[in-house]
N, C-alpha and C positions, 0 to 999 in steps of 0.2 A: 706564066704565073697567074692572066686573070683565069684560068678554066680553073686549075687550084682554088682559089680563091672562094669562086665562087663553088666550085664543090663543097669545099669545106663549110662555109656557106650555109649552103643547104644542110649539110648533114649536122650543123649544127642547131638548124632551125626543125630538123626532122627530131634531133635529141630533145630537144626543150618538149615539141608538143608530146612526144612520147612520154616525158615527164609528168606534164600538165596531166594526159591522159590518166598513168597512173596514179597520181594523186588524187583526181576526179573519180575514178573506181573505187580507192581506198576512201575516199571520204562517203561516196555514195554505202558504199558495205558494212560504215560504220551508221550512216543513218539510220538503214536497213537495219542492225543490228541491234542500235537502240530504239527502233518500230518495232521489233522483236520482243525485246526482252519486258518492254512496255505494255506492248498485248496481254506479255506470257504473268505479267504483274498484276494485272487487271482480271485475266480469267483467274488465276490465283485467288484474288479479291473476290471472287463473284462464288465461285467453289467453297469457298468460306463463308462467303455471306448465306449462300444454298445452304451448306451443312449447319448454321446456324439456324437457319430456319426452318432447319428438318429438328432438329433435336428441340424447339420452343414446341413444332407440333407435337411432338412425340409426349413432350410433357404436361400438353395440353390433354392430349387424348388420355396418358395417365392418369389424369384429374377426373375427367369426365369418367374413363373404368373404375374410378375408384368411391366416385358419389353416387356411380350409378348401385355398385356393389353395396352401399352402405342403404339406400333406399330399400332394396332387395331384402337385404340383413333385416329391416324394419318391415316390412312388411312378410316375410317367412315367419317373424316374431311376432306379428299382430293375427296371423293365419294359425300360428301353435295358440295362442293362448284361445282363439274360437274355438279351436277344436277341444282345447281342455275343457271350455264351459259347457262343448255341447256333447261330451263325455258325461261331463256330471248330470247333465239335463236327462242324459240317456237311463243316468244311475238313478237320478230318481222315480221319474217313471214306474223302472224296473222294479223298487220298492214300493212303489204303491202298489203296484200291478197283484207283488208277493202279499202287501200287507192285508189287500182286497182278498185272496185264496184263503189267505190264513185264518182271515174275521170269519169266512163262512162257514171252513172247516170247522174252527174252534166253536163257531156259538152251536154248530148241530151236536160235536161230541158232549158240550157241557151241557145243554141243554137232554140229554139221553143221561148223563152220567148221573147230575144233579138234581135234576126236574128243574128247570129253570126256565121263565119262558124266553123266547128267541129275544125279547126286548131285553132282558135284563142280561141274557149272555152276551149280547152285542155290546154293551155299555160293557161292562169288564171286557171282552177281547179288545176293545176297540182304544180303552186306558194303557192297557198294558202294550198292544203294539206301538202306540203314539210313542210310547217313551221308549223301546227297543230302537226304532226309527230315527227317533231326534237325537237319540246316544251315539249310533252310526254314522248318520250324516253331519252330528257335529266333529266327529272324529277325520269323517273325507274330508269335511273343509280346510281343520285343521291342518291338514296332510300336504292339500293343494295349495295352502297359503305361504306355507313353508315352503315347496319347492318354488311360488312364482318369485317370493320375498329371493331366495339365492338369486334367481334371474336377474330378476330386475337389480339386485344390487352387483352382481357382476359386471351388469350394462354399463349400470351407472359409472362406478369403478373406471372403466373401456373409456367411456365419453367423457369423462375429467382429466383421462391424463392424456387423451388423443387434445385435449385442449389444453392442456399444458405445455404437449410437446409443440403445439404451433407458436407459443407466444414465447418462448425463453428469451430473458430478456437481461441486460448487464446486473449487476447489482447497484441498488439504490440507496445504499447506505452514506450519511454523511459525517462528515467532522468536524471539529472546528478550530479547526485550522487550514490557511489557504494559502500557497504557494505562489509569488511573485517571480518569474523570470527578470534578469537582469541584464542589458547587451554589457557592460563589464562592471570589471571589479569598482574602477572609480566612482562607478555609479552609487555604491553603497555610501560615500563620502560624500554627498551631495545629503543623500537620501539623510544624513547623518545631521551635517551640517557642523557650522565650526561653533564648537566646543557644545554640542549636539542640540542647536537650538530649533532644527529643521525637525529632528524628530521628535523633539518634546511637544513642539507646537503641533505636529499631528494626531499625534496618541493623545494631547489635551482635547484637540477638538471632535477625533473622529470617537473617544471610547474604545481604539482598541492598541494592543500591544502591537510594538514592530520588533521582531526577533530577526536581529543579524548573526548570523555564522561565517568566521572564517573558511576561507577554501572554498564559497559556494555559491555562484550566480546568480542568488535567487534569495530572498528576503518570508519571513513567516509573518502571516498574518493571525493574531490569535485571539478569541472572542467568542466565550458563549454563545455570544445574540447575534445571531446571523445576519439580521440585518443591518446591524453597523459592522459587519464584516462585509458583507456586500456591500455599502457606502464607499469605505476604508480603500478595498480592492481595486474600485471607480476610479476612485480620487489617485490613487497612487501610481495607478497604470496611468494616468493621463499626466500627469506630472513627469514619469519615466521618459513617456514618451517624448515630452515636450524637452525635457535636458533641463528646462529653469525650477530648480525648487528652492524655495524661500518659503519663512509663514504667509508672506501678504500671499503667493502663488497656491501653497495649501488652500488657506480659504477661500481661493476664488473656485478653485476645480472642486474644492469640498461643497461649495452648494450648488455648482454645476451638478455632482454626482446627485445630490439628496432632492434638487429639482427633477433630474432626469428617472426618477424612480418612476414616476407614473408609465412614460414608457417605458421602461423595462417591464414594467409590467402584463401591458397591452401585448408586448412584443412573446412572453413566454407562454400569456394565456392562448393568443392567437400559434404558436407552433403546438401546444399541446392539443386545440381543438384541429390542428390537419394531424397531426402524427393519427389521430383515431377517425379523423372522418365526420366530424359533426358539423349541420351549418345551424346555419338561426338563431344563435348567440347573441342577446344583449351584451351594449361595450360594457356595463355596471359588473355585468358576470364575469366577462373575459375578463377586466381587473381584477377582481376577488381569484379568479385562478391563477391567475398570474404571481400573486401575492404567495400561494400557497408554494412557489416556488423556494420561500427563504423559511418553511417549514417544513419542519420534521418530526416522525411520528416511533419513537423508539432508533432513532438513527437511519431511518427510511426517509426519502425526500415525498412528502408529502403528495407533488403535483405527477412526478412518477409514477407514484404508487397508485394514482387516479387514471394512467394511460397504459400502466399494465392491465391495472382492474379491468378497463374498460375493453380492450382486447380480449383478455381471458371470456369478459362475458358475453360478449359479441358473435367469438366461436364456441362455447355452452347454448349460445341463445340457436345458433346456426345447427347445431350437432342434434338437439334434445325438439325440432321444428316450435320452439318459443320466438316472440316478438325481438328481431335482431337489435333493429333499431331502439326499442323502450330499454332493454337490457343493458344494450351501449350506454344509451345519454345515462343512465340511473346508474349504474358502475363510475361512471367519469365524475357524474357530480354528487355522488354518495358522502364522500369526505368535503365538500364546497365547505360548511358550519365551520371547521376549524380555521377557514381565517378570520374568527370572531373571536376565536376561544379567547374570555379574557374581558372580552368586550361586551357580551350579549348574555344576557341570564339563559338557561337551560343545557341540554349537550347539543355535541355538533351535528347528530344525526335532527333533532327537530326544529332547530338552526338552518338545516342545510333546506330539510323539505319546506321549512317555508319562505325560505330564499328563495327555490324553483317553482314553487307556487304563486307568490308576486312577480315572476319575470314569463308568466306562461306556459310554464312544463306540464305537457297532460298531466292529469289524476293520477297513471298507473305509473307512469316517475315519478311523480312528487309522493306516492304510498313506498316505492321499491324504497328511494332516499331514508324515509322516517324508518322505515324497518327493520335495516340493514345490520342494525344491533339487537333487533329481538325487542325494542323497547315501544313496537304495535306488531301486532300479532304477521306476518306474511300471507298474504290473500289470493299472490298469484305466483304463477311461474317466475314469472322474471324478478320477482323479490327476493326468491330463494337461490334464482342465480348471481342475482348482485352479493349475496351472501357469500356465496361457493367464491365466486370471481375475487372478494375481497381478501374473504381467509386464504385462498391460493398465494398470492400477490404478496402479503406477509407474512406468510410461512415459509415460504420456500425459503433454500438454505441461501444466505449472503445478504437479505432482503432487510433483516433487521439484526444491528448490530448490539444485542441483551444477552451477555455470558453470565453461567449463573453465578460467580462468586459475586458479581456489580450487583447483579439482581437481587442477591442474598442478603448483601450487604444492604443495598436500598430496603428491602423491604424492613431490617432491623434498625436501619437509623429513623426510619421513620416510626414505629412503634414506640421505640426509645423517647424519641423527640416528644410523644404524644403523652405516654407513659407520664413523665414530666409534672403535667398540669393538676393543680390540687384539685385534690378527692377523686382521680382516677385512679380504678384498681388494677385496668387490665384494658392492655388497647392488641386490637388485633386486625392486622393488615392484610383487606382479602380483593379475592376480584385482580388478581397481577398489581396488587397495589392500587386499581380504583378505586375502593372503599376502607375504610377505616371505621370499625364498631370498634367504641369505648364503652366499659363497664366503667359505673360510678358507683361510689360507695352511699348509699342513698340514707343516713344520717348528716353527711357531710354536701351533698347537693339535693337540694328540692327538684322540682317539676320546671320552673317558671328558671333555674340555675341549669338544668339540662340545656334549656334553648341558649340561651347566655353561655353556655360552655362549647357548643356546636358550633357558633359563631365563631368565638373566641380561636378557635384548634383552627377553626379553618382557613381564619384570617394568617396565625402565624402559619401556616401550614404555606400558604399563598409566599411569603415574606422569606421563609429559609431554605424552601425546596422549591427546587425548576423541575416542575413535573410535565413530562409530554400528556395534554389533556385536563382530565377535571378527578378531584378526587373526593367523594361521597362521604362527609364524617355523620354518623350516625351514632348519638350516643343515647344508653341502654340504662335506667334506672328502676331497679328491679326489688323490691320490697319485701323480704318472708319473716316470717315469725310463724319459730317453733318452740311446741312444747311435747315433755315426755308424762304419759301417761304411768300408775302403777297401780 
């Protein structure tokens, strides 16, 4: 029994380490396998990271064929129009050259035909070719002016909406009304308050409405003035958040919000000067833009409308070899003046440039600024791109929200409203409704009653209409006296 035994024994310790073994293989081949598959993960990764940085070049080298193309296109075009002048330079020449043959011819025939002497047939050839000559070549000019005028307006054309097509940008229209998320329905009962004293005491203090809807997690904020709708907004989400709403809890987060306005400020001016790229910015300015954030210009948000602009004219200033940088800042702070409107005598264009002119801005921005609306003449390139850049920005379609029956409607209530005042005969709304000329019936108002009545419109004018901007009363007192003769 012990030889048994111990056979057994053994072949029992022979089974285990065979075991052992196997398991030691299978675990090793799993290592192996996930050393494998780890590799096969990483070159994967790296194959990708490659083919990504083949196609970044690819779209590099696209950029560069494509600026290089566009240099080429400018200078093929500056190589045609030499050649045109030095076509014509040939043409003239070539008419002197005639007009010289012809004086000699002519004065020997008339001088043989007439008896004239050679002086006095030179003075007559020499009348009458000047003006064949000057008829002609006013005629080629004419000819060449037209065909450069197509060119060039062709180009032009190319280079505004190659710079449009880079900047498309959301729509920047606003409303006024603003949407509160709610995490649930109870919350509305809070917000409400028992026997609704939470909400009365907010809408008392903030000036705006709270519009609740059944069925829907989310509460309306509703308010002309945007700025206490921005307050309103502040104050409400933080109150949300918090879960305690009471009055004493309103007005503490209520002038949390109305205190924290200044940074909000700081915080919108400072994203709108990186979204474009500018430094060097007084903090006085970056709050003035920051401000323009809670205006709006026809339903366009104001400080938008200034980071489009300034894009749009950045690549006009890039496309057309104008000053990138003066183009930029003078696009960006073109609209600055409207965070005065209201506040400061004059429009927002001479407003704005002398804003940028007390905080430093060269000459040729603080000129673009004032010009922008044609009210100083444009002196340089980049003046007339801050133009192009502005009208783009609020033309395009989404940009401003003015359909025409509102429009239509505005401009008759207002004539209506003006209509109104004694001894106007006739009031007419021009300018998109910036200006308003009043006829006065001039038995019924004097000279020294004109000024008095300009005042007057403009002050109610101020009182019953929210107008985006400023609106010019100009009133016309106009005196005849006729008789019939027999």
């Amino acid at each position: 029994m012990e030889p048994v035994a111990v056979i057994l024994l053994l072949l029992g310790a022979s089974l285990v380490a065979l075991l052992l073994v196997f398991f030691a293989r299978r675990e090793a081949q799993a290592v192996r396998q996930a050393a494998r598959d780890e590799v096969e993960g990483q070159r994967e990764d790296a194959r990708a990271m490659m083919a990504e940085a083949q196609r970044r070049e690819e779209r590099v080298a696209l950029r560069e064929k494509e600026t290089a193309a566009d240099q080429r296109a400018h200078q093929q075009y500056a190589r045609q129009l030499d050649e045109r002048v030095a076509v014509v330079s040939r043409d003239e020449r070539r008419l002197a050259d005639e007009k010289a043959s012809l004086e000699k011819e002519l004065t020997r025939r008339v001088a043989e035909v007439a008896g004239l002497s050679a002086d006095e047939a030179r003075a007559e050839l020499t009348a009458r070719l000047r003006a064949e000559a000057e008829a002609d070549a006013a005629i080629e000019r004419r000819r060449l002016e037209r065909s450069v005028r197509r060119e060039v307006d062709a180009r032009a054309r190319e280079l505004l909406v190659e710079a449009m097509q880079r900047q498309v940008g959301v729509t920047t229209a606003q409303s006024s009304v603003t949407w509160i998320d709610l995490p649930s329905e109870e919350m509305k009962g809070r917000i409400i308050g028992r026997e609704g004293r939470n909400i009365r005491a907010f809408e008392a203090l903030t000036g705006v409405n709270v519009i609740v809807e059944e069925g829907v997690d989310a509460v309306q904020l509703s308010s002309f003035d945007v700025e206490r709708r921005e307050v309103a907004e502040v104050t409400l989400r933080a109150l949300v958040e918090d879960g305690r709403i009471q009055p004493h809890r309103v007005e503490l987060e209520y002038a949390k919000a109305v205190a924290g306005a200044h940074q909000r400020h700081m915080d919108a001016g400072l994203d709108a000067l990186e979204a474009v790229g500018i430094r060097g910015v007084d903090q006085e300015v970056i709050e003035t833009l920051g401000r323009l954030r809670l205006r709006s210009s026809y339903g366009q948000n104001v400080l938008a409308h200034l980071v489009e602009a300034a894009s749009v004219a950045g690549a006009l200033a890039e496309l057309v070899g104008a000053d990138v940088e003066v183009a930029t800042r003078a696009a960006f702070f073109h609209d600055i003046g409207k965070a005065f409107t209201g506040e400061r005598e004059g429009t927002h264009a001479a407003i704005g440039a002398e804003l940028a002119q007390a905080h430093g801005e060269e000459p040729a921005v603080v000129h673009a600024i004032a010009a922008h609306h044609d009210e100083v003449a444009p002196a340089t390139v980049e003046a007339v791109i801050v133009q192009l850049a502005d009208a783009v920005s609020a033309a395009r379609p989404g940009a401003r929200r003015e359909d025409l029956d509102g429009y239509l409607e505005r401009m008759e209530s207002l004539e209506k409203f003006v209509a109104e005042h004694t001894g106007v005969t006739k009031a007419l709304a021009m300018s998109a409704g910036r200006e308003v000329r009043v006829v006065v019936e001039p038995g019924e108002v004097d000279d020294a009653g004109a000024q008095d009545l300009a005042r007057t419109i403009a002050e109610h004018i101020s009182k019953e209409f929210n107008v985006p901007g400023e609106i010019k009363v100009t009133v016309i007192r106009e005196l005849r006296a006729e008789a019939v003769a027999h």
